[in-house]
C-alpha atoms as one frame of an Amber mdcrd trajectory, in Angstrom:
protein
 -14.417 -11.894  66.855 -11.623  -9.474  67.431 -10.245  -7.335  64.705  -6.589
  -8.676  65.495  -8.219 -12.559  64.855 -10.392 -11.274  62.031  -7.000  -9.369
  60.136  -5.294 -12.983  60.501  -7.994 -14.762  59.505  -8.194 -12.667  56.803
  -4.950 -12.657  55.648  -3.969 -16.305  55.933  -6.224 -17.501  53.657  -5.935
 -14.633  50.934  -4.793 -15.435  48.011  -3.279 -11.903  47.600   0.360 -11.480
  49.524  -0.536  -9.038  52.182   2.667  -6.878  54.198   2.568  -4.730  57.186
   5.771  -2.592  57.163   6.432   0.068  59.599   7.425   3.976  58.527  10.873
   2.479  57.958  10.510  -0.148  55.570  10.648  -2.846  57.995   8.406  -5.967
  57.548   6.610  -6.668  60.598   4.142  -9.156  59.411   3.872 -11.328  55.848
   0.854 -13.747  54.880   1.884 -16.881  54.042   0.643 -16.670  50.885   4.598
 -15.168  50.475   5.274 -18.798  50.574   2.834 -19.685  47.819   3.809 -17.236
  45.323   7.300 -16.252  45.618   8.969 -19.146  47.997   9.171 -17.129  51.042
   8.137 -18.110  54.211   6.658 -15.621  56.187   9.553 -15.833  58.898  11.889
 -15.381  56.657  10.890 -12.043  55.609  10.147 -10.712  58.788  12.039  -8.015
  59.953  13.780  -7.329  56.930  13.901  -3.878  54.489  10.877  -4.159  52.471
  13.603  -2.821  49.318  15.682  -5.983  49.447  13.951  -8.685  47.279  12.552
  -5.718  44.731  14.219  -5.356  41.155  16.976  -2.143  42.159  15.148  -0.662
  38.830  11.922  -0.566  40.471  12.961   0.218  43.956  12.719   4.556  43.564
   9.154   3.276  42.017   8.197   1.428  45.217   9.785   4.351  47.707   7.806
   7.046  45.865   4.592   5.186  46.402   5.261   3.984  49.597   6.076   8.077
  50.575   2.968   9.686  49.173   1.040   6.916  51.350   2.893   8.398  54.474
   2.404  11.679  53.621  -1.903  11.211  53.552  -2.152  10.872  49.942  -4.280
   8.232  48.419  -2.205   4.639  48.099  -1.994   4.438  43.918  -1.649   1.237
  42.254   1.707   0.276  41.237   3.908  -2.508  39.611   7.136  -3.887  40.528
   9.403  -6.751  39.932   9.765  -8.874  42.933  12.570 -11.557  43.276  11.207
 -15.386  43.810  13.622 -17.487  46.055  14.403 -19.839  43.629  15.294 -16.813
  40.728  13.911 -14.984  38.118  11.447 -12.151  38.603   7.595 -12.226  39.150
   5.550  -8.850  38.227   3.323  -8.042  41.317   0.432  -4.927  41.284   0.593
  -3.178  44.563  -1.309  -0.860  46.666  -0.971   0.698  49.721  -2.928   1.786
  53.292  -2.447   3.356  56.225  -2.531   2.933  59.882  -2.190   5.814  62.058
  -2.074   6.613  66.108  -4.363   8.341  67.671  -2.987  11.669  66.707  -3.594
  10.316  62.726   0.158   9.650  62.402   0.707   6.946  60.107   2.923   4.426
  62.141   2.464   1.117  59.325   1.637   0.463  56.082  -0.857  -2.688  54.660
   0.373  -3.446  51.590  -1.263  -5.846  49.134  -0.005  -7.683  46.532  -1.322
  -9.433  43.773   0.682 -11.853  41.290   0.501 -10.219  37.814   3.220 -12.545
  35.756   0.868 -14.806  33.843  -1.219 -12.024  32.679   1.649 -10.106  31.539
   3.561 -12.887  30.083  -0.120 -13.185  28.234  -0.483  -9.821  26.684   2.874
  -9.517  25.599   2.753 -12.614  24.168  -0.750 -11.166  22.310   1.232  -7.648
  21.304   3.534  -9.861  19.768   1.582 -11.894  17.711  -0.293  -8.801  16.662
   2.480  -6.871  15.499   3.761  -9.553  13.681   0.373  -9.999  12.071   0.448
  -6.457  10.986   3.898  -6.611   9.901   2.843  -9.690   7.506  -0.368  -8.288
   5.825   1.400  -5.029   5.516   4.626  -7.298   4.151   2.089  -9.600   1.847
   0.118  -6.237   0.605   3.526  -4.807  -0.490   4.553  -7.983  -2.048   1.391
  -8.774  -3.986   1.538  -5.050  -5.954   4.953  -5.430  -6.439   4.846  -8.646
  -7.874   2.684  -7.109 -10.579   4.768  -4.641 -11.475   8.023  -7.073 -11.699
   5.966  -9.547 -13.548   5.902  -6.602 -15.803   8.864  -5.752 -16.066  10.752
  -8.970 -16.543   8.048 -10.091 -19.055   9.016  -7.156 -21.507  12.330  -7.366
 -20.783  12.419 -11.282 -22.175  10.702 -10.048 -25.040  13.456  -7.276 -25.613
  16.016  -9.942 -25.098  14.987 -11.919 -27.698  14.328  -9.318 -30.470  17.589
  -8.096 -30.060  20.393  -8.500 -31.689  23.078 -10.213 -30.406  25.464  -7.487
 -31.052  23.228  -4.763 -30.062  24.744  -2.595 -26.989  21.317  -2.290 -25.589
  21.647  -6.189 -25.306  23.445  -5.772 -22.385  21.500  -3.383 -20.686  18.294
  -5.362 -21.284  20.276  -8.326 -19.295  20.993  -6.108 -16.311  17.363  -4.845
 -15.826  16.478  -8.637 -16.077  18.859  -9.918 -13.494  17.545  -7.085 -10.829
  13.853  -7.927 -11.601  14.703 -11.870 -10.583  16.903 -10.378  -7.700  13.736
  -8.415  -6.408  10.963 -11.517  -7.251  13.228 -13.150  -4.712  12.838 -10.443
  -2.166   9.651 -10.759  -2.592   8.773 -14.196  -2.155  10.724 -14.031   1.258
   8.476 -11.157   2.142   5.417 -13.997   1.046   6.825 -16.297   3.000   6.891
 -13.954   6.137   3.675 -12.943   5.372   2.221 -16.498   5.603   1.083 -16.297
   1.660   3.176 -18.236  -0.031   1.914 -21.436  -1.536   3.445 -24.800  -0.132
   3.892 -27.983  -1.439   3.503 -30.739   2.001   4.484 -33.925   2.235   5.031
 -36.492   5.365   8.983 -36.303   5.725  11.224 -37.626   8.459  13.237 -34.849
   9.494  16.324 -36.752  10.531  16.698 -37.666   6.942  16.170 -33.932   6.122
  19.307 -33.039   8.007  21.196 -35.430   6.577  20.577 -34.144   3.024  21.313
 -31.044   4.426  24.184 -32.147   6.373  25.973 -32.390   3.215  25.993 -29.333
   1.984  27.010 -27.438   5.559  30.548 -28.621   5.835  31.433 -26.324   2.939
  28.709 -23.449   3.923  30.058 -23.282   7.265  34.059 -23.561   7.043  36.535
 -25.682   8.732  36.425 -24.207  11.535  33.334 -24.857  13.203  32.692 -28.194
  14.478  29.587 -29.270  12.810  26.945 -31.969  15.084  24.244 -33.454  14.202
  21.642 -35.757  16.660  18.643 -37.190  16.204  16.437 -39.032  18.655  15.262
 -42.884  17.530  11.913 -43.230  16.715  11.697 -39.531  15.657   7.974 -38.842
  14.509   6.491 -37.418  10.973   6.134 -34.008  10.208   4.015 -32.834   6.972
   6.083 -29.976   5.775   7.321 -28.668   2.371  10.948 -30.543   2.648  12.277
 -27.601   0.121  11.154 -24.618   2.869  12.528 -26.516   5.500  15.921 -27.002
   4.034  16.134 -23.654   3.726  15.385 -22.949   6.990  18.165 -25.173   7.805
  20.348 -23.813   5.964  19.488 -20.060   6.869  20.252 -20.822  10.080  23.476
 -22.349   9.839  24.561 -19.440   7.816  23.419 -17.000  11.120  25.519 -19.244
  13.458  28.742 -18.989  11.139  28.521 -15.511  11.165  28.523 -15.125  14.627
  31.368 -17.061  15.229  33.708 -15.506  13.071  36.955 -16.957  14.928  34.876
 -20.214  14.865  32.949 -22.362  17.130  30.582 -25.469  17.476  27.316 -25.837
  15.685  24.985 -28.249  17.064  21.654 -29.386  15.282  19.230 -31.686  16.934
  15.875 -33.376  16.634  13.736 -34.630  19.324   9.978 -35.979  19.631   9.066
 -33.188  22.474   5.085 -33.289  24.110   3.901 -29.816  24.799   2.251 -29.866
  28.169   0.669 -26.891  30.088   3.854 -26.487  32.054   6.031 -25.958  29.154
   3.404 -23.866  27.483   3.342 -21.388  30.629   7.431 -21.260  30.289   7.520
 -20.420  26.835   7.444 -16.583  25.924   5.336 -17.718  23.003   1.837 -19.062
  22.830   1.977 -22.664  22.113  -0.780 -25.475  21.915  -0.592 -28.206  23.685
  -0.027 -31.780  21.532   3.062 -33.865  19.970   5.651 -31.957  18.217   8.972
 -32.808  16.895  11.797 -30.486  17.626  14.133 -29.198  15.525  17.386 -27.291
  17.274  19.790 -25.432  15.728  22.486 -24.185  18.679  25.808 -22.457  18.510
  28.159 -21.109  20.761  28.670 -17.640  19.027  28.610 -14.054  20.310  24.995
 -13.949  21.211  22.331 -11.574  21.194  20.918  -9.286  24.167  17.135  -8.947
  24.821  16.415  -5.910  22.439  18.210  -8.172  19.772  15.773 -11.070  20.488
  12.557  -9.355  20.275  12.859  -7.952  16.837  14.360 -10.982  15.464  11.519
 -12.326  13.356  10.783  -8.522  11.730  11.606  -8.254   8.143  14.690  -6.281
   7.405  15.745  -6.261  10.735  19.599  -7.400  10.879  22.579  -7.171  12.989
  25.110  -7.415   9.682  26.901  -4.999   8.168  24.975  -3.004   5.824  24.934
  -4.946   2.518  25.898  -7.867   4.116  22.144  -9.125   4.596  18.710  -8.246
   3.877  17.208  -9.211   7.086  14.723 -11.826   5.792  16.149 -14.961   6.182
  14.459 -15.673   9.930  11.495 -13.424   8.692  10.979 -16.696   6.184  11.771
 -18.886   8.353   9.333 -17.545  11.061   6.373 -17.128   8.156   7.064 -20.711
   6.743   7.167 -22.666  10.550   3.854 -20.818  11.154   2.222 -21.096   8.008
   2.894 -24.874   8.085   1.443 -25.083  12.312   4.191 -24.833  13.785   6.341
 -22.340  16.038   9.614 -21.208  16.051  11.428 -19.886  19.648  14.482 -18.251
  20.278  16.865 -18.384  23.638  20.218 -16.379  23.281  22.161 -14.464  25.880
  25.641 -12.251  25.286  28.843 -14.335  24.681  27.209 -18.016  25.257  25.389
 -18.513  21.933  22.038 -18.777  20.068  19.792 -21.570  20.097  16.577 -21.614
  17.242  14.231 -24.722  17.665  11.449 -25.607  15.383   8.195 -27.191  16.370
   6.246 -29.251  14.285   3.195 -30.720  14.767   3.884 -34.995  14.730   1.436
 -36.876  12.230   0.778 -40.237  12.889   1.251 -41.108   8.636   3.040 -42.762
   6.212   6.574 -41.290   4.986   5.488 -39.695   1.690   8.204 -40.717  -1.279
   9.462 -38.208  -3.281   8.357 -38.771  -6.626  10.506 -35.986  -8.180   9.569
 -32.844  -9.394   6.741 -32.389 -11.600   7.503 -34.540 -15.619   9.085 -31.933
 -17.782   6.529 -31.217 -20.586   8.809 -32.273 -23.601   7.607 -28.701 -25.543
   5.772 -25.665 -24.002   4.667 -24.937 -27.191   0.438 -25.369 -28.080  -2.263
 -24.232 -29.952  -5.142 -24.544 -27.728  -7.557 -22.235 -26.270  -6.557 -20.385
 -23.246  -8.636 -17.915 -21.081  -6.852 -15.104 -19.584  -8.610 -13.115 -16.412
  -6.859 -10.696 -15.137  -7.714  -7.285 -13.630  -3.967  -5.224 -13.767  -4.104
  -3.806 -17.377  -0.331  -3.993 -18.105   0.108  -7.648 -16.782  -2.649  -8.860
 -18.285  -1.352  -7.078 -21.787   1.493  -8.598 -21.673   0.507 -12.354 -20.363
  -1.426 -12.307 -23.267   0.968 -11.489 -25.375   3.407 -13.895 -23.993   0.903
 -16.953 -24.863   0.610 -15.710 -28.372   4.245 -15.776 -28.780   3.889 -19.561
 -27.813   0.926 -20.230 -30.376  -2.235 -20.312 -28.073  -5.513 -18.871 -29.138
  -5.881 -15.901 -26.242  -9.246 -14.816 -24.798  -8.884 -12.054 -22.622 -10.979
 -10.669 -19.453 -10.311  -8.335 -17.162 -12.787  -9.837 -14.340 -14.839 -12.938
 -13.876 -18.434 -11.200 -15.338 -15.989 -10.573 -18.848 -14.568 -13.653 -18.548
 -17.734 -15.992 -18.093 -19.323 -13.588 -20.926 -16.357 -13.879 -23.654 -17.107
 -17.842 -22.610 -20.653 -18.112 -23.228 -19.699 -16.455 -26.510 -17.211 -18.170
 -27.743 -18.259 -21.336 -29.746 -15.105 -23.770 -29.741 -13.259 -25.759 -26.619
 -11.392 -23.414 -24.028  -8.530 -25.866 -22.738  -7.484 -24.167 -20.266  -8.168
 -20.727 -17.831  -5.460 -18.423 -16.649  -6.915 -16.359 -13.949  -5.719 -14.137
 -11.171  -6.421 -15.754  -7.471  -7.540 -12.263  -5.456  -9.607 -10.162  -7.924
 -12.209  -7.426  -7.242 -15.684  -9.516  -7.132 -15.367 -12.741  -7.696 -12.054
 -14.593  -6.953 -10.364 -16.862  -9.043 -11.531 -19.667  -6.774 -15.161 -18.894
  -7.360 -15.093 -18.144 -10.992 -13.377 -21.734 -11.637 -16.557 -23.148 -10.019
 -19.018 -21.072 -12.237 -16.827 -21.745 -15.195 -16.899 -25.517 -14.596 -20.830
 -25.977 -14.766 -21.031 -25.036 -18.375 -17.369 -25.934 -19.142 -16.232 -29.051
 -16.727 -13.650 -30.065 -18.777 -11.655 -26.803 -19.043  -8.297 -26.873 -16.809
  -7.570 -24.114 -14.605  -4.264 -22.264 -13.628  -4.275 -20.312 -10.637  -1.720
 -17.211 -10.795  -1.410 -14.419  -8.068   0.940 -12.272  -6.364   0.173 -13.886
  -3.036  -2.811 -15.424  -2.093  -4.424 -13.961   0.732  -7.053 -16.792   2.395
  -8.528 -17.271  -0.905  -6.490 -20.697  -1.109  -8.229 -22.837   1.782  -5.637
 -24.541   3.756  -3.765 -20.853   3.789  -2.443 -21.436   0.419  -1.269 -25.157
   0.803  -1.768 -26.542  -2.652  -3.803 -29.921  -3.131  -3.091 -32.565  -5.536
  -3.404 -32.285  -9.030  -3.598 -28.412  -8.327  -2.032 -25.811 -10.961  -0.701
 -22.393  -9.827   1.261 -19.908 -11.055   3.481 -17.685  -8.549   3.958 -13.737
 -10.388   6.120 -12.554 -11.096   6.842 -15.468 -13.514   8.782 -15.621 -16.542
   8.005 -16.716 -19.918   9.206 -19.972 -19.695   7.266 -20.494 -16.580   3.964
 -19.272 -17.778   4.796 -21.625 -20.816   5.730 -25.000 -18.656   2.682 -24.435
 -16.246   0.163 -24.197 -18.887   1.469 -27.418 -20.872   1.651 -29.216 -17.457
  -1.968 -28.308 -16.850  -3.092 -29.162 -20.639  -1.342 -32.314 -20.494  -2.828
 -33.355 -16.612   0.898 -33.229 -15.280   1.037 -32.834 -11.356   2.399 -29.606
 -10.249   3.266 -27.691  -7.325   4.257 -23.917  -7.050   6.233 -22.238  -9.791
   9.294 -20.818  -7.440
């Protein structure tokens, strides 16, 4: 076979796009793998500057490469952005020989090209997802230690509040320190919810109906002058989510399109039953599993954002306000909640067109769960029962007990699970009820419940933590009939949780 029959044999069944260009730049030859990959036909680029369909950043990239070739030095691997004939970019890795005369003059370049774009779609879809899984353990560490300390702070401050006097200046004060240490519990839960730790309350919701609730409350969030629409598909599917998160979510980003359309605009939100197939999972820029979702879309036609904009979006404390205007959490939430509860959350924005957020959910083929209110009010938070306390921070666990003393329980303390199943085994009389922290050193919460119940089955437990790590299975979703206690908390929620579990109430998080 001749080498001229062998190169095209070669070359028109390679999978790789192979080019011979002359000293100029000029293609003389193009496999038609071209065709395959980037819509060419091989006739088409014949005979045209090898510069002309490459991205004019990369262009000095390509010319460098393609001159230390000429000049005998070893082709080096490159990669460039090549134009596809029906638009948008495709990432190609490129290398480079020679072919010289007889006198070792290099009269053409082979160049071959391989299609890159799904594998670097991939990894930057995995340094994404790992960055944001750093951010949120690093977000949910800083959350749970600080919870302890505001749990600490609020709880004395109560206690201050109420031994004042009314007239005392220090009264004041007191009421100040209070109303920053609530301010900075909600930062923190925010930061929970970013991190994936925050404990959720699920239910099977139709989240047409959701929008409508929230619907309600827009027109006077947004102002009269933005055009407020709202569409939903028939025969939208279920989604089990926690219907309070998701209003929120709602509601944060309706607030985020009003702000970007200061002189007004048009707000659209939308829901749609959407099926994730392979092709839509290559398109998106995040990893998505294939199934039934329903879509939620929240569009408006404000200033925009640009790419740098887009790809920090989801970070906590990143905002494009005005300093004080924001604390850059509000997608952070949304982003933690939508994945904590299966879901994803994509955003598509360009300068001076607008902003559009949707919402995947994962469709469940179950009944629509009615909302039997929040959990029954316990008509006094007041008891004398036994209570176990477990809990490893000194200070908290000081003052927790001192709190439940101050609403007439009978306190047994621990500072880990070996004191606390000890100071049970000693004590003779009923313990109603355990109060333990969920991520302890040793044994958990979770684990010490189960040792406690084989000698003591009929004892309630109350879960409390500053986040919850993946002690909770289900990543913190609670189950029924489960108790827990979100720090920091406030009397009058340590009070009403432990009544609600003593009385075999049903209750979700404390918020």
């Amino acid at each position: 076979m001749e080498g001229e029959e062998l190169f095209r044999l070669i070359t028109e069944n390679a999978a790789d796009m192979i080019a011979v260009v002359d000293a100029n730049g000029e293609r003389l030859y193009n496999s038609p793998s071209y065709q395959t990959v980037l819509g060419y036909s091989p006739e088409e680029l014949r005979h045209t500057s090898s510069l002309e369909q490459i991205h004019p950043e990369d262009r000095e990239l390509v010319k460098g490469a393609a001159r230390e070739a000429i000049s005998g030095g070893a082709g080096r691997r490159i990669e460039y952005r090549m134009r596809h004939k029906e638009g948008g970019w495709r990432t190609l890795e490129s290398t480079a020989s020679t072919i010289t005369d007889g006198e070792g003059r290099v009269e053409k370049l082979v160049i071959v090209n391989r299609d890159i774009s799904t594998r670097r779609r991939l990894e930057e879809q995995l340094r994404q997802a790992q960055k944001m899984e750093a951010v949120g353990r690093l977000s949910g560490g800083i959350a749970h230690d600080f919870n302890n300390l505001l749990g600490i702070i609020i709880g004395y401050g109560e206690i201050m509040d109420e031994e004042l006097d009314p007239a005392n200046p220090l009264r004041e004060s007191v009421v100040e320190v209070l109303k920053a240490g609530r301010q900075a519990a909600t930062l923190t839960r925010q930061l929970l919810a970013f991190s994936r730790q925050q404990v959720l309350a699920p239910k099977v919701v139709d989240l047409s109906a959701v929008v409508s609730e929230v619907e309600k409350m827009l027109g006077r969030l947004i102002g009269e002058d933005i055009e407020l629409t709202t569409v939903s598909e028939p025969e939208l599917g279920r989604v089990k989510t926690d219907q309070g998160q998701i209003e929120q979510v709602i509601l944060n980003l309706a607030v985020n399109a009003r702000d970007a359309m200061p002189h007004g605009g048009k707000l659209i939100i939308e829901t749609s039953n959407v099926e994730i197939d392979e092709a839509f999972a290559q398109q998106s820029p995040y990893p998505i599993e294939l199934g039934s979702y329903v879509c939620l879309a929240v569009r408006d036609t404000g200033v925009g954002m640009d790419a740098s904009t887009q790809a920090r979006i989801f970070e906590p404390f990143f905002t494009t306000k005005e300093k004080g205007k924001g604390t850059g959490l509000g997608l952070s939430m949304a982003y933690g909640f939508v994945k904590q509860s299966g879901g994803y959350i994509t955003v598509y924005s360009e300068l001076g067109t607008g902003t559009s957020f949707k919402i995947y959910l994962p469709r469940v083929d179950a009944p629509l769960e009615s909302d039997n209110g929040h959990a029954r009010v316990a008509t006094s938070v007041q008891g004398t029962e036994t209570v176990l306390l477990v809990e490893d921070q000194v200070g908290l666990r000081t003052l927790t007990l001192a709190l439940l003393e101050r609403c007439g329980y009978k306190v047994l303390a621990a500072q880990n699970a070996t004191e606390a199943l000890e100071a049970s085994q000693r004590y003779q009389g009923p313990i109603h009820v355990m109060l333990t922290d969920v991520v302890m050193p040793g044994v958990n919460g979770r684990v010490l419940a189960q040792q406690l119940a084989q000698s003591r089955p009929e004892t309630k437990v109350v879960y409390m933590s500053g986040y919850t790590g993946q002690t909770f299975s289900g990543h913190a979703i609670l189950g029924p009939g489960s108790h827990f206690l979100a720090k920091p908390f406030t009397r009058d929620m340590l009070a009403r949780r432990i009544r609600e579990a003593l009385d075999g109430m049903t209750a979700g998080a404390s918020k």
